[in-house]
ZAFIBA-688527 format. One line per 4 residues: for each residue y, x, z of C-alpha. Coordinates in Angstrom, 1 decimal, m for minus. Example, Ala and Ser with C-alpha at 12.3 -4.5 7.8 and 13.67 -1.06 7.14 Angstrom:
# ZAFIBA-688527
m4.5 12.3 7.8 ~ m1.1 13.7 7.1
END
This chain:
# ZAFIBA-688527
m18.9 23.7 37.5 ~ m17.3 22.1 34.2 ~ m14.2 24.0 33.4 ~ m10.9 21.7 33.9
m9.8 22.2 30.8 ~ m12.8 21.1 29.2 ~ m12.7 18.4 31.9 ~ m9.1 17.5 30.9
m10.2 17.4 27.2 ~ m12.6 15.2 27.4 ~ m11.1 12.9 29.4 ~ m8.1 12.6 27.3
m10.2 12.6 24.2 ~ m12.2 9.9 25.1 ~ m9.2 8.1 27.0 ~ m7.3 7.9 23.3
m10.5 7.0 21.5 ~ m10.5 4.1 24.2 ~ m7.0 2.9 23.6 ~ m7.0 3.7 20.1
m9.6 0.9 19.6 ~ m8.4 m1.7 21.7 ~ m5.5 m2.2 19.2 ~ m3.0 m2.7 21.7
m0.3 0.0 21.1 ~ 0.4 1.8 17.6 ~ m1.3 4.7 16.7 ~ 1.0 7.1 16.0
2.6 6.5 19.6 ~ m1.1 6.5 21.2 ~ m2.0 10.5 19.7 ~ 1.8 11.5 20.0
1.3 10.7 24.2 ~ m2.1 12.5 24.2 ~ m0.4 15.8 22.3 ~ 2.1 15.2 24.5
m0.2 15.4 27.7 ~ m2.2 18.8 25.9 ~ 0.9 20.5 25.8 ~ 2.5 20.2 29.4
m1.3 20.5 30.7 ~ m1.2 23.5 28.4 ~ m4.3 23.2 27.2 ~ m2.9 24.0 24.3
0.6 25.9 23.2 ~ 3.4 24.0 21.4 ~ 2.6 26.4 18.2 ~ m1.0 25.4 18.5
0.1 21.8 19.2 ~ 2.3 21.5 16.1 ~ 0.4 23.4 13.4 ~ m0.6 20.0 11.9
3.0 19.8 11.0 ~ 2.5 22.9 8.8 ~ m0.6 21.7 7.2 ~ m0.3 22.2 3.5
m2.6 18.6 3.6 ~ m0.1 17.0 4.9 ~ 2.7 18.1 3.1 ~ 0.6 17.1 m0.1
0.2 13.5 1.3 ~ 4.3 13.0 1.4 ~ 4.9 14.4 m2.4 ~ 1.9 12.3 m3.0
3.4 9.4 m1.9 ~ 7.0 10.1 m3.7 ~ 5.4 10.5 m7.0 ~ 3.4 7.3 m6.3
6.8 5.6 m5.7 ~ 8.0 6.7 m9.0 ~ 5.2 4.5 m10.5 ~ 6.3 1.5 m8.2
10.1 2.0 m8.6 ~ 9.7 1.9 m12.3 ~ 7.4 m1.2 m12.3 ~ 4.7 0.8 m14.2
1.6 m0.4 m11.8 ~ 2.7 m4.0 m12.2 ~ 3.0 m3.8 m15.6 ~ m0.6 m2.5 m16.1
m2.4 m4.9 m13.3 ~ m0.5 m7.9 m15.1 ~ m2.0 m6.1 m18.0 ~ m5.1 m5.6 m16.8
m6.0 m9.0 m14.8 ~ m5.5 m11.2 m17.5 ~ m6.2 m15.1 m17.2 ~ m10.1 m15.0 m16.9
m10.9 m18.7 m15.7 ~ m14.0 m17.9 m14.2 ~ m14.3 m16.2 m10.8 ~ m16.8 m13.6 m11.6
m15.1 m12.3 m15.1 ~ m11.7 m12.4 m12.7 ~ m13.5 m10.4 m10.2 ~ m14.5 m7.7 m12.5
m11.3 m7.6 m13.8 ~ m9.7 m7.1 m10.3 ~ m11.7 m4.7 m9.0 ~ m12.3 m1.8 m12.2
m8.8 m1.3 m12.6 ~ m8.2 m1.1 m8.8 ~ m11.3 1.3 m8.1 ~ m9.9 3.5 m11.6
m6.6 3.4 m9.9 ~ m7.6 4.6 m6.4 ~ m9.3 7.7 m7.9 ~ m5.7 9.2 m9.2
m3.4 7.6 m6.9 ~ m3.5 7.1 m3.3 ~ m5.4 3.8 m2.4 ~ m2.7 2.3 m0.1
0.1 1.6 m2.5 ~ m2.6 0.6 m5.3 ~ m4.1 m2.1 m2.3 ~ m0.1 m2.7 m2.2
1.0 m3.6 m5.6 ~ m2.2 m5.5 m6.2 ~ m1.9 m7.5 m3.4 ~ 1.0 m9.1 m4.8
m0.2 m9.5 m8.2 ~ m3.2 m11.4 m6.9 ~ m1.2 m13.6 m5.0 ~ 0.4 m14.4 m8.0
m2.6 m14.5 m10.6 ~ m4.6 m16.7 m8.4 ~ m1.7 m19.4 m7.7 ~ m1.8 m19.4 m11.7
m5.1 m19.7 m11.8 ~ m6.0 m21.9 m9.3 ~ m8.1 m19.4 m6.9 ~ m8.1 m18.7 m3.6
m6.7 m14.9 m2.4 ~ m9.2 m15.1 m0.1 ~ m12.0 m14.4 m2.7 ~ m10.1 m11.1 m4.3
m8.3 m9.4 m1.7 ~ m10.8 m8.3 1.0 ~ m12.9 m6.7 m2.2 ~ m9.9 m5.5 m3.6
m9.4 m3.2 m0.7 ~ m13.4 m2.2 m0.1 ~ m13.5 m0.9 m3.9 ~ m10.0 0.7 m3.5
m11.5 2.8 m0.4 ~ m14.5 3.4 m2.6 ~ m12.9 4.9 m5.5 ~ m10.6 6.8 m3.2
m14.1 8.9 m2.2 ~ m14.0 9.8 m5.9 ~ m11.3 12.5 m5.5 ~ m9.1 14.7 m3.5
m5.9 13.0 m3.7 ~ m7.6 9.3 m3.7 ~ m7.2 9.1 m0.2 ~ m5.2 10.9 2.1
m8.5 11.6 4.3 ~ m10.3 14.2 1.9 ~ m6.7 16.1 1.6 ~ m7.3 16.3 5.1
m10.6 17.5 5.6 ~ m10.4 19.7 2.4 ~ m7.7 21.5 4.3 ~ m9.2 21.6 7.3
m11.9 23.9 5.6 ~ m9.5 26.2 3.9 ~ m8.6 27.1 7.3 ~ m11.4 27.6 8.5
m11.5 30.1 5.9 ~ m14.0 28.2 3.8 ~ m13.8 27.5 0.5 ~ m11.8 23.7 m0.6
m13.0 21.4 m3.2 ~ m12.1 20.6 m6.3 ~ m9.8 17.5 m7.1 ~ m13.1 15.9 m8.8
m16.0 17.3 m6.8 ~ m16.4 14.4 m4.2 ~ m17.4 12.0 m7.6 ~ m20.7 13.3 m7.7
m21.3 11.3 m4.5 ~ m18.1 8.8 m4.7 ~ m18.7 7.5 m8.5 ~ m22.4 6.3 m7.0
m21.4 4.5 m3.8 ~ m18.5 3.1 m6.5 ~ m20.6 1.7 m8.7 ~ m23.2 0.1 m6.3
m20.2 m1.3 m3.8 ~ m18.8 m3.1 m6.8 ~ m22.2 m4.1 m7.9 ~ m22.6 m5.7 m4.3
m19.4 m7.3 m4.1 ~ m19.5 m8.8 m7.4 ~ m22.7 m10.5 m6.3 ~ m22.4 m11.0 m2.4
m18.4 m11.7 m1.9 ~ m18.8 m15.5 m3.7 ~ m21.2 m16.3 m0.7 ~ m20.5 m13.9 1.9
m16.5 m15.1 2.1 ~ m15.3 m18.2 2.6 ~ m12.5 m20.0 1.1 ~ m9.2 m19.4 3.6
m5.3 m19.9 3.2 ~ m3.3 m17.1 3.1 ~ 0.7 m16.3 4.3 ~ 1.8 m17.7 1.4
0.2 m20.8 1.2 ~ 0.1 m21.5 5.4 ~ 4.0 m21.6 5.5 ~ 5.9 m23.9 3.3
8.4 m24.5 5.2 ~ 10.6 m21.5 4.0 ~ 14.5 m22.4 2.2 ~ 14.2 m23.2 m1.2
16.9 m21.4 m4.0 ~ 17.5 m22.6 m7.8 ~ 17.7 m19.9 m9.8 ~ 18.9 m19.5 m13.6
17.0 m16.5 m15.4 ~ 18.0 m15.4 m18.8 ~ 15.0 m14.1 m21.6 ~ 16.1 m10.6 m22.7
15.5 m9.5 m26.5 ~ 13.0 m7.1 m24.6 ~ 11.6 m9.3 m22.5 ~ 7.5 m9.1 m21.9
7.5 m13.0 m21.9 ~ 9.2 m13.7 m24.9 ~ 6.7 m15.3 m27.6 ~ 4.2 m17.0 m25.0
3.7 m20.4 m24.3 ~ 4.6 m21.0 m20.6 ~ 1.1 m21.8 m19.8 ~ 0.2 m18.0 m20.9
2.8 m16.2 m19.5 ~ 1.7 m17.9 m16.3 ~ 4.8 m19.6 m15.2 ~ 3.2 m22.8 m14.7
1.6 m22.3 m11.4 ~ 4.0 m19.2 m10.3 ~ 3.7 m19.1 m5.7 ~ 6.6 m20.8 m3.8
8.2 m21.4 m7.4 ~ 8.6 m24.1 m9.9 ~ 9.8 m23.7 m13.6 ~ 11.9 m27.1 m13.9
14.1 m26.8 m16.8 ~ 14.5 m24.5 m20.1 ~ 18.0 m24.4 m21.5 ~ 17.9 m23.5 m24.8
21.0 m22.9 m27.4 ~ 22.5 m25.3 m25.3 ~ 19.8 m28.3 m25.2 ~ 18.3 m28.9 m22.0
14.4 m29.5 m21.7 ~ 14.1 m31.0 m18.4 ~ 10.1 m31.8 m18.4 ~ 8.9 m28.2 m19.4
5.2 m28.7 m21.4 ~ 3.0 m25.8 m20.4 ~ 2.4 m25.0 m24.3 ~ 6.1 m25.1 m24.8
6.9 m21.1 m26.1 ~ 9.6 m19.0 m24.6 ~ 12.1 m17.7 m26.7 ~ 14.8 m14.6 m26.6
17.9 m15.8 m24.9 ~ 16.1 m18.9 m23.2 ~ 18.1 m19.9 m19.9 ~ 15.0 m20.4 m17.5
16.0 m22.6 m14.2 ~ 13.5 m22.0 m11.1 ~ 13.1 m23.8 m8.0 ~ 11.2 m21.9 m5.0
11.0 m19.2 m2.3 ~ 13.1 m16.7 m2.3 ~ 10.4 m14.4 m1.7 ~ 9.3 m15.6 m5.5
12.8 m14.7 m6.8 ~ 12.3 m11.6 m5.9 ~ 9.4 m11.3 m7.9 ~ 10.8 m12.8 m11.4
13.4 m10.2 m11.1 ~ 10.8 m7.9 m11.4 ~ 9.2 m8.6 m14.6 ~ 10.3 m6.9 m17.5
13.4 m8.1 m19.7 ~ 13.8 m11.1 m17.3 ~ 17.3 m10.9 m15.3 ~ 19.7 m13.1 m13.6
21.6 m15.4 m16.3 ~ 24.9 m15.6 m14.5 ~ 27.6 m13.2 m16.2 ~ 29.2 m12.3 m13.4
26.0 m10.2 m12.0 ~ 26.9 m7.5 m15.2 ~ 30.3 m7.6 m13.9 ~ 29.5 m5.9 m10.7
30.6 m2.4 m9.9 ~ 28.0 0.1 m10.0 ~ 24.4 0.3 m11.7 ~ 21.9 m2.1 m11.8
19.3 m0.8 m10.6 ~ 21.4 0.5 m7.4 ~ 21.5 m3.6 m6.5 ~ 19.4 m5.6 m3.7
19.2 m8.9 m2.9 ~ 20.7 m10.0 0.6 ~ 20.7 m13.5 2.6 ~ 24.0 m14.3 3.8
24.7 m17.5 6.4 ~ 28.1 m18.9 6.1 ~ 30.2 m18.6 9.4 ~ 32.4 m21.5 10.7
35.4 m19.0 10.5 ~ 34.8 m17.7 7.1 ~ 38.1 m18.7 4.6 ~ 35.5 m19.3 1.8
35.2 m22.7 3.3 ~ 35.4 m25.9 1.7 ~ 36.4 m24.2 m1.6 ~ 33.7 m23.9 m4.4
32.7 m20.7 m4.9 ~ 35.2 m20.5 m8.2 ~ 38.2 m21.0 m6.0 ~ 37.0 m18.9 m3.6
36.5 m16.0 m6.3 ~ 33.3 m15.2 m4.0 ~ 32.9 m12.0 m6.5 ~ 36.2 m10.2 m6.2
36.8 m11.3 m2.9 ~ 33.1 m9.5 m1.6 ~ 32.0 m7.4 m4.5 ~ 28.5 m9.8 m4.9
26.9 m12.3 m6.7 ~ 25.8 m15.5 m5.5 ~ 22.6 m16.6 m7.0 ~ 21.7 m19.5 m5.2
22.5 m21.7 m1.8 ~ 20.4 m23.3 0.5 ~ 21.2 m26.0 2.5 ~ 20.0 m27.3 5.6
16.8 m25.2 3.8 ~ 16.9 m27.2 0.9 ~ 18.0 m26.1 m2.7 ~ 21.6 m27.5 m3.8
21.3 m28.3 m7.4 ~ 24.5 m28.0 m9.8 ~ 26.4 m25.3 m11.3 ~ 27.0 m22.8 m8.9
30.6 m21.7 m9.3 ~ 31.1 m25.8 m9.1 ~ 29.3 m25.9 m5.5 ~ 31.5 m26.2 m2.4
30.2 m23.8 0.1 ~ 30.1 m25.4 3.7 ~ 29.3 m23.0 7.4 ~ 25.3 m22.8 7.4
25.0 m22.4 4.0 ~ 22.5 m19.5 3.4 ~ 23.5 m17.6 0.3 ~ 21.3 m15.8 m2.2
23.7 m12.7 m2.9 ~ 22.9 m9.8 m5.6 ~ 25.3 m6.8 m4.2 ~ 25.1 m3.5 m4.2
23.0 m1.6 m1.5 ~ 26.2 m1.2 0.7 ~ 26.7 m4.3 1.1 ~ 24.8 m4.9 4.4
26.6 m2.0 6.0 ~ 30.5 m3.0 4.9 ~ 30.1 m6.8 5.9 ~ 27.1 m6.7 9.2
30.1 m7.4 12.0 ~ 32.5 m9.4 9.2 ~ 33.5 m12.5 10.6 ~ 33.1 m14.4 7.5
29.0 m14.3 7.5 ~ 27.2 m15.3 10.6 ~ 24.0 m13.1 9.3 ~ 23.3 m10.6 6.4
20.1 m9.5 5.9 ~ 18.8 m7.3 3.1 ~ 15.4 m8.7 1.5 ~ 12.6 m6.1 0.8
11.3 m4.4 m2.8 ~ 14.0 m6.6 m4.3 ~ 15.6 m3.8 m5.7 ~ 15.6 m3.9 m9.8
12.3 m1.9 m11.6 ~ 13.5 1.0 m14.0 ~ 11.3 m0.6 m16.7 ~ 12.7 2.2 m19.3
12.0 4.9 m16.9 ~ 7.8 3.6 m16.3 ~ 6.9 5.9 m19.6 ~ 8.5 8.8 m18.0
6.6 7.9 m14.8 ~ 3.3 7.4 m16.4 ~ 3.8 11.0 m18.2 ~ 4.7 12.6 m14.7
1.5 10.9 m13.0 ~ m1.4 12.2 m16.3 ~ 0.7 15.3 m16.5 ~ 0.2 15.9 m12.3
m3.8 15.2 m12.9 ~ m4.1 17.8 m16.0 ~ m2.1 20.6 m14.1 ~ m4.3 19.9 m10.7
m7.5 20.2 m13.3 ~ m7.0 22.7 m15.1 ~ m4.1 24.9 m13.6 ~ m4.0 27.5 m11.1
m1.6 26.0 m9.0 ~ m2.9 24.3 m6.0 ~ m2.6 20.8 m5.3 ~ 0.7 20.9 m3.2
2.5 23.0 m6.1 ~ 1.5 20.7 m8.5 ~ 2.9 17.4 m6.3 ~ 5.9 19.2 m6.0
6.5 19.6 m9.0 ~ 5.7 15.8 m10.2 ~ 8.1 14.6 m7.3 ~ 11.0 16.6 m8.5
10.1 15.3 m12.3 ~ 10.5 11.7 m10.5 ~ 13.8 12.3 m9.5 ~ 15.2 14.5 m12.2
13.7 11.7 m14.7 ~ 15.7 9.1 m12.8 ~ 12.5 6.8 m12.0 ~ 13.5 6.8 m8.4
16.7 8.0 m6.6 ~ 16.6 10.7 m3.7 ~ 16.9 7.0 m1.0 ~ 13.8 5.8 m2.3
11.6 8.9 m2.5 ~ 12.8 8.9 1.5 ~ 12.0 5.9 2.0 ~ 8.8 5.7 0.3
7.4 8.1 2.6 ~ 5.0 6.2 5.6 ~ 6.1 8.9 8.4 ~ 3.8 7.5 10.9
0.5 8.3 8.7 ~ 2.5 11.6 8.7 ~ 2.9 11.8 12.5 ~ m0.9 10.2 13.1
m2.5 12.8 11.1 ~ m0.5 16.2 12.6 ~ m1.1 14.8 15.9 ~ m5.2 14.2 15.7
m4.7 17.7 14.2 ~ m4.0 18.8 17.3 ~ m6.3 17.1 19.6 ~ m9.3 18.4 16.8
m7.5 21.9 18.0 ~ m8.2 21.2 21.8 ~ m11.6 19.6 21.2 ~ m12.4 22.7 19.6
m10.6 25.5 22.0 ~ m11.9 24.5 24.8 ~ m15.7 24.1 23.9 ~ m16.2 20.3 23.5
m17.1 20.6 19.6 ~ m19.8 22.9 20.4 ~ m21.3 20.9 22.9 ~ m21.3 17.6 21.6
m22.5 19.8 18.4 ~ m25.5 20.9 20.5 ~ m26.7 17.5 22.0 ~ m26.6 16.5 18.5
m28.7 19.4 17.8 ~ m31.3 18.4 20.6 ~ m31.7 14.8 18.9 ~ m31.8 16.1 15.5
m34.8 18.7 16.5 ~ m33.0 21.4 13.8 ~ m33.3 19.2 11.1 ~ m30.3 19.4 8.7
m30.8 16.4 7.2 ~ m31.0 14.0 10.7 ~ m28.0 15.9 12.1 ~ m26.5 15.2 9.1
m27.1 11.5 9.6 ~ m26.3 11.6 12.9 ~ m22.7 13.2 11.8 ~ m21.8 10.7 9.4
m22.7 7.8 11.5 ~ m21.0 8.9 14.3 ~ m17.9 9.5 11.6 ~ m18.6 5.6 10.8
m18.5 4.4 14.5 ~ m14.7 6.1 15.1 ~ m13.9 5.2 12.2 ~ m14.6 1.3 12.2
m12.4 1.7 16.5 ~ m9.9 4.3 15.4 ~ m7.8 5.7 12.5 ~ m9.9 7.1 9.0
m7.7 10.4 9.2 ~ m7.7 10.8 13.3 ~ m11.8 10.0 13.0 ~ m12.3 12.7 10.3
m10.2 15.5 12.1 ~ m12.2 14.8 15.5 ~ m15.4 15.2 14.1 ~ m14.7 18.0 11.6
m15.0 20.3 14.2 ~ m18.3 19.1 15.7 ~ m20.0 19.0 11.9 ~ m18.8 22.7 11.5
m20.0 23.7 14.8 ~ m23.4 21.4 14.1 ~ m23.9 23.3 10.5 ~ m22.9 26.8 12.2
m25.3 26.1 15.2 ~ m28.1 25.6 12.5 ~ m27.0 28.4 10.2 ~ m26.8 26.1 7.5
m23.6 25.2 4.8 ~ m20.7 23.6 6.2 ~ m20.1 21.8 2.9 ~ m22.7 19.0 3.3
m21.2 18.3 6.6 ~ m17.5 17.8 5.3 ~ m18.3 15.7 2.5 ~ m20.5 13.5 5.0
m17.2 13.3 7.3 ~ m14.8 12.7 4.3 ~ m17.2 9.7 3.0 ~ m18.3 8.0 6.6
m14.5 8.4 7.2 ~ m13.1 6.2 4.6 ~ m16.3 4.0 4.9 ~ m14.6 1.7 7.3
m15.8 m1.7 6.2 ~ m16.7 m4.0 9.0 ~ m13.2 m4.2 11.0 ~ m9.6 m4.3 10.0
m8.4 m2.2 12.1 ~ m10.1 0.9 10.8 ~ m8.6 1.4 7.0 ~ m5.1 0.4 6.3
m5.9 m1.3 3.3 ~ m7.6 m3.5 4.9 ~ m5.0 m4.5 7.6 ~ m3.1 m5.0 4.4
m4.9 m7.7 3.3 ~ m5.6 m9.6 6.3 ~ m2.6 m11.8 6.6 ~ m2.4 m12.0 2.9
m5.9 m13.1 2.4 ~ m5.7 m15.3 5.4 ~ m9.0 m13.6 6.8 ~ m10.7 m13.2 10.3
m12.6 m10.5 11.7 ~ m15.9 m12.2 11.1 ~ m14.9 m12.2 7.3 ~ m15.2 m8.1 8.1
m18.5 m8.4 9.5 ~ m20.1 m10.4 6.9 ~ m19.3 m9.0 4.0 ~ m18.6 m5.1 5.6
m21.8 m5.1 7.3 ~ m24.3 m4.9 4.0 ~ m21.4 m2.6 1.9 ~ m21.3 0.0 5.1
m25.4 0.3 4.8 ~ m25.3 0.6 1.0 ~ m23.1 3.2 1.5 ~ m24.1 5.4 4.3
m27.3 5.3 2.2 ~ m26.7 6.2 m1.1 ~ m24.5 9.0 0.7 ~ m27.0 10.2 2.6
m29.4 10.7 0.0 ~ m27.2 12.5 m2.5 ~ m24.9 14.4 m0.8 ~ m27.9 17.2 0.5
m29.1 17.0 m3.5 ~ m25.8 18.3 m4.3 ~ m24.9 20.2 m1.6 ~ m27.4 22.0 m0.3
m28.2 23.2 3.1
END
C-alpha cells in the first residue's frame, strides 16, 4: 500500500507542476499554497518548511541584485550599451553588436536586469535606426540566458543548485567552472541566432509602436558643459528618430532654429525643445549632462537625484485655476516643478510660466519623492501618480559603481571569502559610495523570485523526505539500463520539459534531488548531474513563460508564442547537445 504521505506528495507535486504551467495564477502565490498545504498536512515541519529562507543562495541572489542596482541607479549599464550598440546600419553588424555585449554582461551580472536595461536601449536604437524590436529582443534574451550558464552569479539558478550541493555536503563550484560547458553553448547559440533569427522571426510592432495614442508633453532640455552629446551632429547623437519624441527646435544664445537639420551639431548650453511621450521624457533625463532647462527645477529643496517625475490632473476645485502658472507661483505654493501640460492629451505649446492652467489639465511635475504621499487626498489634484525609473542617474557615482562591480568579481576569484561575503560587501560599498540610497537598494530587490525560490525549496525537501526522488530516480534508472550517460540525458531533458511549463529556479530545485538520487543509485559523481540540471534549467527557449527574460521581452518585442517555437525550438537542440556531450568530458562519472 503507497504510504499517504508519499501519496500526498505526489499529488501536490504534480497538482502545482499542473497549475504552475497553465499560467493562470502567479507563481510565487502557486508554491506559497503548496508549502502551505505540506506544512498543516505535516509532511513536513515549519523549520523544514522554511529553511529555503536561510539558504545562503538566496541570500546571495538579494545582495546580488542591490549591487546590480548600483550599476542601474548610476546609469553605468546605459552608458556602456549606448556605448557599445553604436549606429551599425546593417542588421547583421547591429546584431552582433547587440548580442556580445549582452552575453559578456550576463556572465558577471545577473541576466534579468541586463535583459532590462537593454530592452530599453533597443527600443531606442532601433527607432533611430529604423529597425524593428522585434528582430533584437527575443535574441537579446536567449544569449543573455546563455551567457548566464557561463558563471555562478550569471543567473540566479546555478546559485541555487550550487547551494543545494553544499548541503548536501558536497563540494560547490567555482564562480567560473560552469564556462567550460556555458562558453560553448554561448558561442554556437550566438552563431545560430546571428544566422537563423533574420528568417526564423518575423517583423511585429511592439508596445511602443502599437499605442500612439498616449498625451504628448513639450519639453525644454538644456546641454550641460558635461554633457555626452555635446559635439555631435543630431543625426549621430541619435536624436533624430528618438521613440514617442520629436526634437522640434534648438534655441541657441538666444536664436531660435525652428527646422532642426540632422547634421546640425549640438553645442554646450543649447536649449533643446522636445515634443513626445512622457514615457520618452523620462528617458532624455537620463542621459548624461542633459537636464531640465527651466531654472526653477535647481531651485527646489532637496537633492537632485532624490527627485521623480509625477502626473498631476487639475481638479475643478483647485485655486490654481484660470491663473498662469506664474501667478499661481505653482513652485512655492507645492514645492514642484512643472515641466510640461497636456491638454485634452495634446501638448500646449508656449512658455510655461505664461500658460493658463484649466481643470483636466494633466501636469508634467519634477518634485521630490514625497510628493505623492503629502498631496494623494489634496483637493487641488484630481490624480497624482508617480512615473517609474524616472528618478535622476548618479552619472558621477557610475565610476565608483563600476569599481564596486570588477572589484566584487576579483575578490569572488581570487579571495577566500565566499560568494555571499563578497556580495555583502559590494552592496554596502553601493551605499556608502552613494550610487544608490538605502530606498532603492529595497526596492531593487524582486521579493517574489525570493519567495518562489525558498518555497520550491521546500517542496524539493518533501519530494525528497518522503521517497519520491528516489523512486522517480529508479524508473529513470530502469530506462537508462545503468548507463550514466542516458540517465544523464534523460535528467537534463526532463530539467528542459519543467522548465519550458514551470519556473527555471522551481524546475532546478525539483529535480536536484532526483539527479542526486539517480547518480547515488548508480554510484557515480553527483557533479555531472548538477551541472546538467543548472544548464537544462536555464535552457528555456521555446515558451515565454519559462525564463523571465523572456516574459520581459514579449510585450516589448510585440511577439507571440509561435515566435518561441520557431526560433527556440533549433537553439534548445543545439544546446541540450553540445551540453550533453561536454559536460561527461569534463566531469566525469
Amino acid at each position: 500500500m503507497i504510504p499517504i504521505d508519499l501519496l500526498a506528495v505526489t499529488l501536490i507535486l504534480f497538482g502545482t507542476l499542473l497549475i504552475l504551467a497553465s499560467n493562470r495564477f502567479p507563481a510565487d502565490t502557486v508554491l506559497l499554497g503548496s508549502l502551505c498545504l505540506l506544512i498543516i498536512s505535516g509532511i513536513l515541519t515549519p523549520v523544514e518548511a522554511l529553511a529555503g529562507l536561510a539558504n545562503p543562495g538566496i541570500a546571495t541572489i538579494a545582495v546580488l541584485y542591490v549591487v546590480v542596482s548600483g550599476l542601474r541607479e548610476t546609469g553605468a549599464i546605459a552608458w556602456l550599451s549606448r556605448l557599445l550598440l553604436g549606429k551599425p546600419n546593417n542588421m547583421t553588424f547591429a546584431q552582433i553588436r547587440l548580442l556580445i555585449p549582452a552575453a559578456t554582461f550576463s556572465v558577471f551580472i545577473n541576466n534579468s536586469p541586463v535583459v532590462a536595461m537593454f530592452t530599453s536601449a533597443v527600443q531606442d536604437w532601433c527607432k533611430r535606426s529604423h529597425f524593428k524590436a522585434s528582430n533584437f529582443l527575443l535574441p537579446l534574451s536567449y544569449v543573455s540566458i546563455l551567457g548566464g550558464t557561463c558563471s555562478l552569479i550569471g543567473t540566479s539558478t546555478n546559485l541555487v543548485v550550487d547551494s543545494l550541493m553544499r548541503q548536501s555536503g558536497l563540494p560547490g563550484f567555482s564562480l567560473f567552472e560552469l564556462a567550460a560547458v556555458g562558453v560553448p553553448i554561448t558561442i554556437a547559440g550566438f552563431f545560430y541566432l546571428i544566422a537563423a533569427s533574420p528568417y526564423l522571426l518575423e517583423d511585429r510592432e511592439g508596445a511602443i509602436e502599437k499605442f500612439s495614442d498616449v498625451r504628448e508633453y513639450l519639453v525644454e532640455m538644456q546641454v550641460n558643459a558635461d554633457c555626452e552629446l555635446a559635439g555631435q551632429s543630431i543625426q549621430d547623437a541619435g536624436l533624430r528618430h528618438l521613440p514617442g519624441l520629436f526634437l522640434i527646435e534648438i534655441v541657441r544664445n538666444g536664436e531660435l532654429f525652428p527646422v532642426v537639420s540632422p547634421h546640425t551639431v549640438i553645442q554646450k548650453k543649447d536649449r533643446l525643445i522636445f515634443a513626445g511621450a512622457v514615457d520618452s521624457v523620462i528617458e532624455l533625463r537620463r542621459i548624461r549632462g542633459l537636464v531640465v532647462s527651466s531654472d526653477q527645477v535647481f531651485k527646489l529643496d532637496g537633492k537632485e537625484h532624490e527627485r521623480r517625475l509625477f502626473e498631476a490632473v487639475i481638479s475643478a476645485e483647485s485655486p490654481v485655476n484660470r491663473l498662469t502658472i506664474r501667478e499661481a507661483r505653482f513652485r512655492h505654493r507645492y514645492n514642484a516643478v512643472i515641466l510640461s501640460i497636456a491638454r485634452n492629451g495634446q501638448r500646449i505649446k508656449g512658455k510655461i510660466g505664461d500658460i493658463k492652467l484649466q481643470p483636466g489639465d494633466t501636469l508634467l511635475l519634477e518634485a521630490q519623492k514625497g510628493f505623492l504621499f503629502k498631496f494623494r487626498n489634496n483637493r487641488d489634484f484630481l490624480l497624482i501618480s508617480r512615473l517609474e525609473n524616472s528618478s535622476t542617474l548618479r552619472h558621477d557615482r557610475a565610476p565608483w559603481a563600476l569599481g564596486i562591480m570588477i572589484s566584487m568579481i576579483i575578490l569572488m576569484l581570487f579571495s577566500s571569502m565566499d560568494f555571499l561575503q563578497t556580495a555583502v560587501l559590494a552592496a554596502i560599498a553601493m551605499l556608502i559610495s552613494r550610487c544608490l540610497n538605502v530606498e532603492d537598494a529595497r526596492r531593487s530587490i524582486d521579493y517574489k523570485v525570493l519567495i518562489v525560490i525558498a518555497c520550491a525549496f521546500g517542496l524539493g525537501a518533501a519530494v525528497q523526505k518522503v521517497g519520491l526522488a528516489n523512486i522517480i530516480a529508479n524508473y529513470a534508472l530502469l530506462i537508462a539500463n545503468g548507463d550514466p550517460w542516458l540517465m544523464l540525458a534523460l535528467v537534463y531533458l526532463t530539467t528542459v520539459m519543467l522548465t519550458e511549463t514551470i519556473t527555471n529556479n522551481a524546475a532546478a530545485i525539483v529535480m536536484f534531488p532526483i539527479a542526486q538520487s539517480a547518480a547515488e543509485n548508480l554510484g557515480v559523481n553527483v557533479a555531472p548531474f548538477a551541472i546538467a540540471v543548472m544548464i537544462a534549467a536555464s535552457a528555456s527557449f521555446i515558451t515565454p513563460i519559462g525564463y523571465q527574460t523572456n516574459l520581459m521581452v514579449f510585450g516589448p518585442g510585440g511577439y507571440r508564442f509561435i515566435d518561441y517555437v520557431k526560433l527556440g525550438t533549433p537553439l534548445s537542440l543545439i544546446v541540450a547537445s553540445i551540453a550533453l556531450w561536454i559536460i561527461p568530458l569534463v566531469w566525469t562519472f
